[in-house]
N, C-alpha and C positions, 0 to 999 in steps of 0.2 A: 497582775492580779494575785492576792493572797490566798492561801487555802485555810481554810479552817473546820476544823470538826465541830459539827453541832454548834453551829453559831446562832447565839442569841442575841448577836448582832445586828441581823439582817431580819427584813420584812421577810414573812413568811413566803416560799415557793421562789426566794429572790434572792443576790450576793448584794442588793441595793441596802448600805445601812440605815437602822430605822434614825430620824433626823428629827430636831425640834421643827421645822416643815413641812412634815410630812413629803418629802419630794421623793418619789417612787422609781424618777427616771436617773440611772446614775451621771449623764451627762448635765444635767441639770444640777444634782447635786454637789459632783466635781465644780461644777460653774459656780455655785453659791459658795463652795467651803476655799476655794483658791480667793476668791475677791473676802470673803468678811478674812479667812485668815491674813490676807496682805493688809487690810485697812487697822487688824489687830497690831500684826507687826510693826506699826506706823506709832504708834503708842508708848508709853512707857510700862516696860515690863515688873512684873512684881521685883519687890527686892528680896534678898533671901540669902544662904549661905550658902551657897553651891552644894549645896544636899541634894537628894534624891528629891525630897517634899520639895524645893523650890523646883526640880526640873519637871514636878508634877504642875508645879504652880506655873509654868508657862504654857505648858499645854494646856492647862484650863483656859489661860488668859488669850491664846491662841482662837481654840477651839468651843469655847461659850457660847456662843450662839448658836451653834450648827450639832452638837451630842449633849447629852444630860448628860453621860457618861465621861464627860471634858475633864483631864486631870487626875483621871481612878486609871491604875493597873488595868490591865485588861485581865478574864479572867476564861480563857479562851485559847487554846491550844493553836496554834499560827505557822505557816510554813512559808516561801517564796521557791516557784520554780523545785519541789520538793526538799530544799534545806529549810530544817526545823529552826524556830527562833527557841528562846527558852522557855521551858515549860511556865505557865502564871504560876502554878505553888513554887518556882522558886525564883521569880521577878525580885521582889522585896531583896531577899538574901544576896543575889547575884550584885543587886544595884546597891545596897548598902555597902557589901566590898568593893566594887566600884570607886561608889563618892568617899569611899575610906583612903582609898588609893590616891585619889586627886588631893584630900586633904592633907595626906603623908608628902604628897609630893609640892607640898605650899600652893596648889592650886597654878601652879606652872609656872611662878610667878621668877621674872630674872633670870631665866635662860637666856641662853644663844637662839636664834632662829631655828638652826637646824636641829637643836635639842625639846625644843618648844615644839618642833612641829611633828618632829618623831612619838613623844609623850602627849601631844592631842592628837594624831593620830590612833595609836594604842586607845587613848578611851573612848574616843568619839566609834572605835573599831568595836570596841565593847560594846558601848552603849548600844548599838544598832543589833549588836548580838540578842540582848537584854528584851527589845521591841517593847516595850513595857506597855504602848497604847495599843489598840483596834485600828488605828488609824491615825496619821499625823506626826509619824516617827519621825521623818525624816527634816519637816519643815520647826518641829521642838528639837529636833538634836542641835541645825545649824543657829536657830536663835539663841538656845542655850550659851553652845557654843561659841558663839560670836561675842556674848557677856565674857564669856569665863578667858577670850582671848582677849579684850580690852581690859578686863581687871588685868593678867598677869603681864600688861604689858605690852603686847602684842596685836592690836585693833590691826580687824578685817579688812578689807577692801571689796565687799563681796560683788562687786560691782565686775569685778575680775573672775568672777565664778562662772566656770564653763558645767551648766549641768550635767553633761555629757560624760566629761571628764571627772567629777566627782562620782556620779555614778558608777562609770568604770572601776574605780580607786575603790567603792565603799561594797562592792562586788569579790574585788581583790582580795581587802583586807577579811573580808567573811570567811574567803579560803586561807585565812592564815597569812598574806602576804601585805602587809602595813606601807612598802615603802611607795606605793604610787600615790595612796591618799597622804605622806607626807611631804611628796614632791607637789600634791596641789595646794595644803595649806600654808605649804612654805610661800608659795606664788599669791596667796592673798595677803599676805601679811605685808602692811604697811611698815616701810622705813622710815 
């Protein structure tokens, strides 16, 4: 569960987000926003330059049915288990250096495995820093991410993806520590 100050998020007296549904009960809403975002992910995703605006454009394309707010910055101060995400006034900036970074770095394109996997770890490690949405960080980081590892090369296997074990790594990497979430995207990456 997330923390948030003064969230204008949620239904009033509730942590339930307000929803193009109106669904009140959050198991219900969980239920609705796992199935449209999987039947989304089934799709073809926008195209785009691996900018910041295209990783806002999968969240939309993700999450369009289910928030109005699908694809916008969040503008709501966020914690997990009391570590702060970053502050919204400086989302934009944070993530502009960022996608500055992946584009200096040819968007990863032509490494080695374990160099590939060490340098999307580092961003995908950022980016979760960054949390840019209310909600659906984690399901736009791997779709993003999944694009930006078949462009450079490197197509997923996500079929291989222990949630468990990503979690772990993307827990890790929050406290500074990158090499477990490298040791799993190396294990997805198709030969």
């Amino acid at each position: 569960m997330y923390d948030a100050i003064d969230d204008p998020y949620t239904y009033e007296n509730s942590t339930v987000l307000v929803n193009k549904l109106d669904l009140r009960d959050q198991e219900e809403l969980d239920d609705f926003e796992a199935e449209i975002s999987s039947a989304r992910s089934s799709e073809p995703f926008p195209e785009g330059q691996l900018d910041f605006a295209h990783y806002c454009a999968v969240h939309h394309h993700l999450f369009q049915d289910v928030y109005e707010w699908a694809g916008t910055p969040r503008t709501v101060r966020m914690s997990k288990q009391g570590s702060p995400f970053c502050f919204p006034e400086h989302i934009d900036a944070q993530a502009a250096k960022l996608f500055e970074e992946l584009k200096t770095d040819h968007f990863l394109k032509d490494l080695p495995v374990t160099e590939f996997a060490a340098k999307a770890a580092h961003f995908l490690a950022e980016l979760n820093v960054i949390h840019a949405f209310r909600e659906g960080n984690g399901r736009s980081q791997l779709s993003f991410f999944a694009m930006l590892a078949e462009l450079a090369g490197h197509p997923l296997d996500l079929e291989r993806l222990d949630p468990g074990a990503m979690l772990d790594a993307m827990i890790a990497s929050f406290d500074g520590d990158e090499t477990e979430l490298a040791q799993v995207i190396a294990g997805l990456v198709t030969v």
